[in-house]
C-alpha angles and dihedrals in degrees: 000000000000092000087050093055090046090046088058087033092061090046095055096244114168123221112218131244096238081055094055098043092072107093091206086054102047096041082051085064100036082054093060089050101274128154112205103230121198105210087165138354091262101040133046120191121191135227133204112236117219120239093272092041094066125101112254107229129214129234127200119221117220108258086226097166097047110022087082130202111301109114089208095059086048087054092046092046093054098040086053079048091056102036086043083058103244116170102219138347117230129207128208122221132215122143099187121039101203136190132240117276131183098327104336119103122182133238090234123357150200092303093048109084132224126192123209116274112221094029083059095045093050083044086056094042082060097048096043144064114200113346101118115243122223132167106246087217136339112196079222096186096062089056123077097253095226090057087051084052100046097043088044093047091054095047091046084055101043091046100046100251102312100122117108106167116215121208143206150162113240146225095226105098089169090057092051086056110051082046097064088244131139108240090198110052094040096119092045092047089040083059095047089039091056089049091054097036092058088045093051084038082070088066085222119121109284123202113180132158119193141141096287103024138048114169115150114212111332129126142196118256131228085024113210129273094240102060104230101002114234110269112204119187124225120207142072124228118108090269103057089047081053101049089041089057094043090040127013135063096228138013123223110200127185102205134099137269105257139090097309083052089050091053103052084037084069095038089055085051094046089052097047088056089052091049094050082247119149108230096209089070100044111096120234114195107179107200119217110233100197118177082177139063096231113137087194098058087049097049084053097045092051084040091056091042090052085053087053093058100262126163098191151045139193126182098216106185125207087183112079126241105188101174120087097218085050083051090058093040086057092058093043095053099051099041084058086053112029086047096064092053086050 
């Protein structure tokens, strides 16, 4: 599609004014990387805008401890998400909340709650119209890959095609466990679980056999509307930036944007090349990790990420916010000043 519009581009052809007009029309371009141009009042041209030209959108992560259980709150929230011109919502996953035990504490633990992911997501994809919907992140190893690929497949299709599903590895040991999961071998299983994921993603009859999987003819029906739907990795130790460049289609770090992120930027890049992957068309989403309520820190983190290359941005709070009109005004706040750095 992007090759077409060039191709008219390079010819001169105008685009006329009753075209552009159309906001479905204009946010389709603006979507392949395309500026609107006026070059008179009765003509608009558009220009392709180069990797670090293009505007670096913010996503809003699903305020799963605090946001409660009213459905109604969840679809407001959304909905303030969408009008306010998020890009996506993301949703956290944890299945088991646990408790501290000897000299491990958890990140969150058995009073903080969790809602389901793609329940919630399917739940999203009802409530909204065309913010796009990502898990923010699955622990993908501990969960039986066919049933990822069967839950992801039906909220890509409920929604019209707006899933990505973003992956990760974990911290939580205990969760593995009570899971029935191996802790040790989870990298190596994410990797083998991606391969399989984009095959039963086809909807064709899959057979593989790995180190992890072994299912002999079987697919996934309805398949989903992206085939295969884009699969973005969280984390950020040298692995994981080594297993996103062989393997995703985005990485999602929480660090933040100084000399380490400089370094395993380069190292993403070092590993594309390797790979024979063109840079310009991996996604970089750079999170936000705030212990403070400081709506400055956050509009120069998201202002040194955008100088990094990031697309995208996501406030993630380690502070709470447990009223819902506090929850809006979150959103509202850091789309004002992360906007402006975007």
């Amino acid at each position: 599609m992007r090759e077409v519009i060039a191709d008219a581009l390079a010819a001169k052809v105008a685009l006329t004014l009753s075209v552009l007009k159309s906001n479905p029309a204009r946010r389709l371009y603006e979507r392949l990387g395309f500026r609107i141009e006026s070059e008179s009042g009765h003509a608009y041209q558009m220009r392709w805008l180069q990797p670090t030209e293009q505007p670096m959108q913010l996503n809003a992560i699903f305020p799963t401890r605090d946001i409660g259980n009213d459905p109604a709150k969840i679809r407001d929230w959304a909905q303030a998400a969408e009008d306010l011109g998020y890009s996506h919502i993301e949703v956290p996953d944890h299945v088991f909340g646990a408790a501290a035990r000897g000299d491990w504490t958890p990140t969150y633990n058995e009073n903080d709650p969790f809602h389901e992911t793609f329940v919630m997501l399917g739940f999203l994809a009802a409530v909204t119209k065309k913010i796009r919907l990502s898990s923010g992140i699955l622990i993908a190893p501990q969960r039986q890959t066919g049933l990822i690929a069967k839950q992801a497949a039906e909220v890509d299709l409920l929604s019209g095609g707006r899933l990505r599903l973003g992956i990760g590895v974990g911290w939580n040991h205990v969760e593995y466990e009570a899971l029935g999961s191996e802790w040790h071998t989870r990298g190596a299983r994410q990797a083998e679980q991606i391969e399989v994921l984009r095959r039963l993603w086809t909807g064709e009859l899959v057979t593989y056999k790995g180190r992890f999987h072994d299912v002999k003819a079987v697919n996934i029906m309805p398949p989903p509307v992206q085939r295969p739907i884009p699969i973005w990795l969280g984390g950020s130790s040298d692995a994981v930036v080594k297993r996103a460049a062989r393997l995703g289609d985005g990485w999602m770090p929480i660090i933040a944007p100084d000399a380490q992120a400089e370094q395993k930027l380069d190292l993403l890049r070092s590993e594309l090349k390797k790979h024979g992957r063109d840079a310009n068309t991996f996604g970089l989403e750079a999170w936000l990790r705030m212990s403070d309520p400081d709506p400055q820190q956050w509009a120069a983190a998201a202002a040194s990420w955008r100088k990094l290359g990031a697309q995208y941005v996501m406030l993630y709070p380690m502070f709470r916010r447990q009223k819902f009109d506090d929850q809006i005004e979150l959103l509202r706040t850091f789309k004002a000043v992360a906007g402006k750095a975007a």
